[in-house]
C-alpha positions in Angstrom: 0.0 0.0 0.0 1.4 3.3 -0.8 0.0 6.6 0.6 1.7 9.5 -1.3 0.9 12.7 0.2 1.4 16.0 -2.1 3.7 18.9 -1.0 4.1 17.5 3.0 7.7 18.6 4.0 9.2 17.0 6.9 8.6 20.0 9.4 4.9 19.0 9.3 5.8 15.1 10.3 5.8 15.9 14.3 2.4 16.9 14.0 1.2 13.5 12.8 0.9 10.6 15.8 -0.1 8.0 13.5 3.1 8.4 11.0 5.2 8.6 14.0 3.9 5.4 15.4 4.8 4.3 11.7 8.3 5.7 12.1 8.9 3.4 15.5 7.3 0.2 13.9 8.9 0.7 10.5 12.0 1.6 9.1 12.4 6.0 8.1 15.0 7.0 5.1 16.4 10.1 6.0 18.2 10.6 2.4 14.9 10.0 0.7 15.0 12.2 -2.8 12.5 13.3 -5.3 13.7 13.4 -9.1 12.4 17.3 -9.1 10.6 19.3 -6.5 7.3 19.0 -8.6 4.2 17.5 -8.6 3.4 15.9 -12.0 8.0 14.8 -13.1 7.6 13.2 -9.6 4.7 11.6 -9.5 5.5 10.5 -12.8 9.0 9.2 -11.6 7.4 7.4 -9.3 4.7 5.5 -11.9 7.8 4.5 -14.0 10.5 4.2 -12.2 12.4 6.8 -14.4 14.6 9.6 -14.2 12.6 13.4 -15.9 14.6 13.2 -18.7 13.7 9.7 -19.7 9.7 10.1 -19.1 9.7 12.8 -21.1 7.9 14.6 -18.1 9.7 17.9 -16.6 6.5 19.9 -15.8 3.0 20.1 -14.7 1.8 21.2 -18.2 2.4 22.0 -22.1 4.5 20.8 -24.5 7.2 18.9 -21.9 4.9 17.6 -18.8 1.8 16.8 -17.7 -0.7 13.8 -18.0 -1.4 14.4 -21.9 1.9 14.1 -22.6 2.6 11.2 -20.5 0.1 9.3 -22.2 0.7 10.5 -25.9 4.6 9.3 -25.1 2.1 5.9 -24.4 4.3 5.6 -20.8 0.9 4.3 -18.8 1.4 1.2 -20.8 4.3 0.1 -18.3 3.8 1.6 -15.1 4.2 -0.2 -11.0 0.6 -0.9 -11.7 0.7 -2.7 -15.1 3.6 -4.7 -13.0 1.6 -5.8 -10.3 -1.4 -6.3 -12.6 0.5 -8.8 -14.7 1.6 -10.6 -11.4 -1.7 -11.3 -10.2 -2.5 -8.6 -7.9 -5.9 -6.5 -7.9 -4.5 -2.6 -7.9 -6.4 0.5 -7.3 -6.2 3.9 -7.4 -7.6 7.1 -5.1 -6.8 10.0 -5.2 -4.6 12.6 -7.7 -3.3 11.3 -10.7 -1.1 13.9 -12.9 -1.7 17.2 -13.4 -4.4 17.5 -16.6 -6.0 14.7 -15.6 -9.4 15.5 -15.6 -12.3 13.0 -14.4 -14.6 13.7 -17.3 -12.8 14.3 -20.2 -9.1 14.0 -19.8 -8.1 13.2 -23.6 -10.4 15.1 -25.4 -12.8 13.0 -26.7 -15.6 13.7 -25.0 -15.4 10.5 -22.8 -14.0 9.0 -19.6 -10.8 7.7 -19.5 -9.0 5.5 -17.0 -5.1 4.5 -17.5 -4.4 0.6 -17.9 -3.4 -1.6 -14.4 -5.7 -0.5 -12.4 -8.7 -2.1 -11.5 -10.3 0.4 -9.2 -9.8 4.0 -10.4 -11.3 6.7 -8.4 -9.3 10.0 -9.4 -9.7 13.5 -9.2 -9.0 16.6 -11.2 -8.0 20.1 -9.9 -9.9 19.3 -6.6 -7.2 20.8 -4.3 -10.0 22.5 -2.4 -11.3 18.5 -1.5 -14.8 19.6 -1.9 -16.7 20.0 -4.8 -15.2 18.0 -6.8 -15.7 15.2 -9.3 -13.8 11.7 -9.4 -14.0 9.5 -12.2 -14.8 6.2 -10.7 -14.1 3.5 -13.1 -15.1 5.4 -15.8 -18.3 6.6 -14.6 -18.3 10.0 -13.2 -19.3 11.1 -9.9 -19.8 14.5 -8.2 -19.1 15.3 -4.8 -20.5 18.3 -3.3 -19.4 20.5 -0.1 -20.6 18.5 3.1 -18.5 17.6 5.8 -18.6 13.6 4.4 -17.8 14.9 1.0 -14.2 16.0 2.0 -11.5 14.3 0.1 -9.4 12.5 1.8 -11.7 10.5 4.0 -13.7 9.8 1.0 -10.8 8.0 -0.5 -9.7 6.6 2.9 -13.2 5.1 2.7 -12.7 3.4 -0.8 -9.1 2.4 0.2 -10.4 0.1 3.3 -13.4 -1.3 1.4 -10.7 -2.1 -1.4 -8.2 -4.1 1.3 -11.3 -5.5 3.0 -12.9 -6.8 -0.3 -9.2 -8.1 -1.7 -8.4 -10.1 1.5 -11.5 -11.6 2.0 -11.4 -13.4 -1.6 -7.6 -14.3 -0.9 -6.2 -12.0 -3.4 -2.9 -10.2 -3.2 -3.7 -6.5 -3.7 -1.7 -2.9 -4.1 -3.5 0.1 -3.2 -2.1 4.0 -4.4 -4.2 6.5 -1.7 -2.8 9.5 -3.1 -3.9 13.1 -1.0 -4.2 16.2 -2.3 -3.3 17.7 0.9 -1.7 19.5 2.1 -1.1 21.7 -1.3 -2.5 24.7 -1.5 -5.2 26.7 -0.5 -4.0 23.7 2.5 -7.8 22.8 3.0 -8.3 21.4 6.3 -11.0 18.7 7.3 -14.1 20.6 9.4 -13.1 19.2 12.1 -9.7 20.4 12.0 -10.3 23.9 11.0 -9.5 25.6 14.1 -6.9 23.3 15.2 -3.3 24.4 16.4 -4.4 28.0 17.5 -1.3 30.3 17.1 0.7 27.9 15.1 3.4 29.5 13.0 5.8 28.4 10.2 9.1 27.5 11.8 12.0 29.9 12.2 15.3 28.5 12.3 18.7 30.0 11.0 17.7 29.8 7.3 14.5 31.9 7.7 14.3 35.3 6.0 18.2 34.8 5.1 20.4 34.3 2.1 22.8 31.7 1.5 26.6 33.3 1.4 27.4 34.1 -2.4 23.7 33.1 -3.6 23.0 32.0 -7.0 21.8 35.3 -9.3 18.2 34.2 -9.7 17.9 34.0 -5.7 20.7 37.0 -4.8 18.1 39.2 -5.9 15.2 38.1 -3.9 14.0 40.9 -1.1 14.0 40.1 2.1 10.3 38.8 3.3 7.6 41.5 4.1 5.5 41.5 7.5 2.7 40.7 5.4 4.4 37.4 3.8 5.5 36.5 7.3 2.1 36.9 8.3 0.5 34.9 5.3 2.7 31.9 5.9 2.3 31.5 9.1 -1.8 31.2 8.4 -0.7 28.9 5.6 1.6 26.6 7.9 -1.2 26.6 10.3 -3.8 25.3 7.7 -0.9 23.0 6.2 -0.4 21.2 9.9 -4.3 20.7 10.0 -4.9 20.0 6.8 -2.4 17.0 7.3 -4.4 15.5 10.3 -6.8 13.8 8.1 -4.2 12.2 6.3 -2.7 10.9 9.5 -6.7 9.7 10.9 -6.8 7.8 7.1 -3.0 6.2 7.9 -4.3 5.0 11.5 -7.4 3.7 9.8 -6.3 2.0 7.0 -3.4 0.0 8.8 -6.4 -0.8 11.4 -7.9 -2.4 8.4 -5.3 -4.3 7.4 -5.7 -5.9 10.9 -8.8 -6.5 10.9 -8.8 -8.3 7.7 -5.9 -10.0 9.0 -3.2 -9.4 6.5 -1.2 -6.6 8.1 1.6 -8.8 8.4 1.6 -10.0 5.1 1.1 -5.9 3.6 4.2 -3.6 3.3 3.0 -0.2 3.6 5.2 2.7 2.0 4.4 6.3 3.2 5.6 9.1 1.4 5.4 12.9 -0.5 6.1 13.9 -3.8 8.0 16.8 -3.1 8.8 19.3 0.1 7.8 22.8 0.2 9.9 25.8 1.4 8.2 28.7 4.0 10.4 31.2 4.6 13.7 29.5 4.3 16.3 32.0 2.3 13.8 34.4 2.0 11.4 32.3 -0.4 7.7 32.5 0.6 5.9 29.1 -0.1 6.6 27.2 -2.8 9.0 24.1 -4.0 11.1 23.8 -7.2 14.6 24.2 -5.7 17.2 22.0 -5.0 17.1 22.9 -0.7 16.3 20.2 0.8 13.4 21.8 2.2 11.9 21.0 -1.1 13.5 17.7 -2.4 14.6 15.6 0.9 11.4 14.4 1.4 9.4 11.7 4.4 9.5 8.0 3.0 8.6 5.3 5.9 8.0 2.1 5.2 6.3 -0.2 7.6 4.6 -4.2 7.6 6.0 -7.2 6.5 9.9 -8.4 6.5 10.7 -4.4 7.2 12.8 -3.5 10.5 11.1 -1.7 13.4 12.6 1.5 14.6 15.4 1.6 12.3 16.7 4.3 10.4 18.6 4.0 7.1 20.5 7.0 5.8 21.2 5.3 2.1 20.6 7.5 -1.1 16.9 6.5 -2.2 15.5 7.9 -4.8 11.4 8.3 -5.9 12.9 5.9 -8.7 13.3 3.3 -6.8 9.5 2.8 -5.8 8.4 1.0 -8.9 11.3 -1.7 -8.5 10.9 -2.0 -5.0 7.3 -3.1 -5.6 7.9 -5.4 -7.9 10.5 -7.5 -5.8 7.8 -7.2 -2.9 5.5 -8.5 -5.5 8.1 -11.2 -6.7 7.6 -10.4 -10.1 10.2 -9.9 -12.6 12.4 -6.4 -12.2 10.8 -3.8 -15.2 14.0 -3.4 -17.5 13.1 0.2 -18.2 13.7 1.4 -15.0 16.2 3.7 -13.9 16.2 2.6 -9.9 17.1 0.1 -7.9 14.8 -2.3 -5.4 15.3 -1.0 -2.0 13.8 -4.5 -0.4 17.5 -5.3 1.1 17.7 -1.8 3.0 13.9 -2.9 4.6 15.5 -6.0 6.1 19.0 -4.7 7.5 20.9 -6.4 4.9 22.1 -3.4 3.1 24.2 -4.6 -0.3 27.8 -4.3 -0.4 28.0 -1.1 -2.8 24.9 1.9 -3.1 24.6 4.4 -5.2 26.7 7.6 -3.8 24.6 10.3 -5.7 21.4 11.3 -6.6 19.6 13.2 -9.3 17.5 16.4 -9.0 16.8 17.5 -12.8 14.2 20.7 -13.0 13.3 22.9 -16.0 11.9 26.1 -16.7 9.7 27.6 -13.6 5.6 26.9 -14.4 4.6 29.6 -16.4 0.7 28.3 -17.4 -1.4 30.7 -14.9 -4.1 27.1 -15.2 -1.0 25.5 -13.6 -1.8 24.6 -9.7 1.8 25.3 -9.0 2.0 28.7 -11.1 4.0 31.6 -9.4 3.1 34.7 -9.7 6.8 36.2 -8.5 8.9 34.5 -11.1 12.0 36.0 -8.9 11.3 33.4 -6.3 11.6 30.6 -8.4 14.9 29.0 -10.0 15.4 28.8 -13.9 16.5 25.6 -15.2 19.2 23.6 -13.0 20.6 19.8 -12.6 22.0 18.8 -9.1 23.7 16.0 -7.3 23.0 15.5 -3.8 25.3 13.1 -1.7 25.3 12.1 1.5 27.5 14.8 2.4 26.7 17.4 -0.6 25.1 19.4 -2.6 25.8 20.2 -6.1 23.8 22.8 -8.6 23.9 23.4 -11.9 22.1 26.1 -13.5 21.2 27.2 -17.2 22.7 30.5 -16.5 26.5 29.2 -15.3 25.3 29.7 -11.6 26.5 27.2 -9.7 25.8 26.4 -5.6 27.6 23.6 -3.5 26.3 23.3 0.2 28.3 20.9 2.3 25.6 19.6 4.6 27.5 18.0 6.9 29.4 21.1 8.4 26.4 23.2 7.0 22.7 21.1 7.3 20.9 24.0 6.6 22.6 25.2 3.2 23.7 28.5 4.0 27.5 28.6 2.6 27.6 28.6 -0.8 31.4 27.3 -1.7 31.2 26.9 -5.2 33.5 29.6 -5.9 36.0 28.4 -3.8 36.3 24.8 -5.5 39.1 23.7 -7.5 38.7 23.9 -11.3 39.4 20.3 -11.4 36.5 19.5 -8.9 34.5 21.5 -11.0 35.0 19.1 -13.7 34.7 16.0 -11.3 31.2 17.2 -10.4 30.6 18.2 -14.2 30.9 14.8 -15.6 29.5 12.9 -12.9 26.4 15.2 -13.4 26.6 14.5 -17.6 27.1 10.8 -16.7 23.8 11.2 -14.5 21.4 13.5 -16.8 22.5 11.0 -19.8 21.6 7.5 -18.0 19.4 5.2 -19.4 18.3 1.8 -17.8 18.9 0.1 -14.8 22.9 -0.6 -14.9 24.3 2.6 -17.2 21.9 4.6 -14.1 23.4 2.2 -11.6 26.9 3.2 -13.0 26.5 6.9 -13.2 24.8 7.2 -9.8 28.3 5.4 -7.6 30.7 7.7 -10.2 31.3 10.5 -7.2 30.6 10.9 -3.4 
């Protein structure tokens, strides 16, 4: 079961008892990294197991992302769901697909449509305000209107345990996507949350309202925060910290119905977020896109069967790695198109000899579609173009303009000294080609390769 959340940063992770309880039972990756700090490349990371520049898929919308795109490039034909499909297991999906996906007319053609592996499909549209929405429901299309039962994620939490209850009482193996739309933006809370956390504000530490040292020129020229932004994300924060407690209620309940149905030991369930989100930190007000990890080191806890309680595993993962991992779970055969690796041995303390030593960030052009849920207004807050490498110990950017950052995390966590003018020519060069060697990769092995070329 995987429950992928959309824009939950780790600051918000204290505030939910159930994934904490998840976090003692399972096992937490603290190097956990998105392919780019955006919904739909993520997401559709995720779905193949690929790197942006192999899907094809670098933005939300337009002629180089979104769900259109993903399907003309005919990449929904081999996805973790047509894997576990063709191994025997009943899949569904609830929740938020990829951006453009609309219940009622997705394509075009004046019909439903519903992406192969699945079979249950209940998906949404732009319903970020999780109410008054429409989900197409295996193809038929239903419309859900502003009561306190319609809100969305309960209403998928509902379909998600029906789903497991129904699949374990005929004896069939089963994978289950619950994907949120919270917390994104406008951060809609449950009723019952609304006036939760009274007070709450958006956390303050050393890289609020401040510049890194020798700042890249797109963010060297950002102003520093108004009262009024202050003020605005500290609502926001608020909303975003109950807007999350429904998602952690739906965690609690669905594990509860894996025991009751008796198959919670036999279940691996995989919690995690597409990308971060940044409030404040180096003057940005909120938003995602960079390389900080504020936007790209992201929650991913993994909990159930054969998986290590209380353990944390600082090993590179990547989103990549989820569609491999489920199909050794699965034991089916390991999808040859992939660009990740199976992370089952890191979930049973048997780490392999040799890991990759660097991961891949890759990002294009800022959203520039106003119709674009992640659209920002103040193109100054958001990067152009960049490729990064993030280590264990740093990281590397590389940006369309020649701008360059390198944060060494260990001495500097909070990516405040940027020290790429003080490195060597020839480590310039060294991080250079093992970028190229990364941004080039294709497949499982040349990937493999490119990703253990630096540390």
């Amino acid at each position: 079961m995987l429950v992928l959340t959309d824009d939950l940063s780790k600051n918000l992770v204290p505030y939910m008892p159930n994934l904490l309880a998840m976090q003692r039972e399972g096992t937490t990756f603290t190097n956990y990294t998105v392919t780019d700090s955006l919904c739909c490349p993520s997401r559709a990371s995720m779905l193949k197991g690929q790197f942006p520049h192999n899907t094809g898929i670098f933005k939300n919308h337009g002629s180089d992302g979104g769900f259109r795109l993903f399907y003309s490039r005919g990449e929904e034909k081999s996805t973790f769901a047509t894997d576990l499909q063709t191994a025997g297991y009943r899949t569904a999906f609830l929740g938020k697909y990829l951006n453009e996906y609309q219940p009622k007319d997705p394509l075009g053609t004046g019909k439903p449509y519903m992406p192969p592996g699945w079979d249950l499909w209940a998906a949404g549209g732009n319903a970020y305000d999780n109410f008054n929405y429409s989900l197409n429901e295996n193809n038929q299309v239903v419309k859900y209107g502003n009561r306190p039962q319609d809100y969305l994620t309960d209403v998928i939490s509902t379909k998600a345990s029906q789903f497991i209850t129904t699949s374990a009482a005929e004896g069939k193996p089963f994978m289950v996507e619950v994907s949120t739309y919270a917390p994104h933006s406008p951060y809609t809370p449950a009723p019952q949350d609304a006036n939760a956390f009274p007070g709450l504000k958006a956390p303050r530490n050393a890289a609020y309202d401040k510049l890194p040292t020798d700042a890249p020129k797109w963010l060297n020229r950002v102003a520093p925060l108004t009262k009024a932004q202050k003020t605005r994300m500290d609502t926001e924060f608020r909303k975003r910290v109950q807007s999350v407690q429904s998602i952690d209620r739906m965690l609690g309940s669905l594990r509860t119905t894996l025991t009751k149905a008796g198959v919670a030991d036999k279940t691996v369930v995989v919690f995690a977020s597409d990308n971060g989100y940044h409030m404040g930190e180096y003057r940005l007000p909120s938003g995602k896109q960079t390389a900080f990890d504020t936007d790209v080191n992201v929650p991913l806890v993994v909990a159930g069967h054969g998986v290590g309680a209380g353990r944390t595993v600082d090993a590179l993962v990547e989103n990549i790695d989820l569609r491999p991992t489920f199909a050794d779970l699965a034991g089916a055969p390991g999808p040859g198109e992939t660009d990740g690796r199976s992370i089952k041995p890191l979930l049973n303390g048997t780490p392999p000899a040799e890991w990759r030593t660097a991961a891949l960030i890759e990002h294009r052009d800022p959203a520039t579609d106003p119709l674009d849920p992640d659209y920002t207004y103040d193109s100054v807050n958001i990067p152009p173009a960049y490729d990064a490498l993030r280590t264990a110990q740093f990281t590397y950017v590389k940006y369309v303009d020649g701008s360059r950052e390198y944060y060494d995390r260990k001495t500097d966590p909070l990516q405040l000294r940027n020290l790429a003018g003080k490195l060597t020519p020839a480590r310039i060069a060294e991080l250079d080609t093992a970028l190229r060697g990364l941004i080039a990769c294709v497949g499982p092995e040349a990937c493999w390769t490119a990703g253990r070329a630096i540390s």
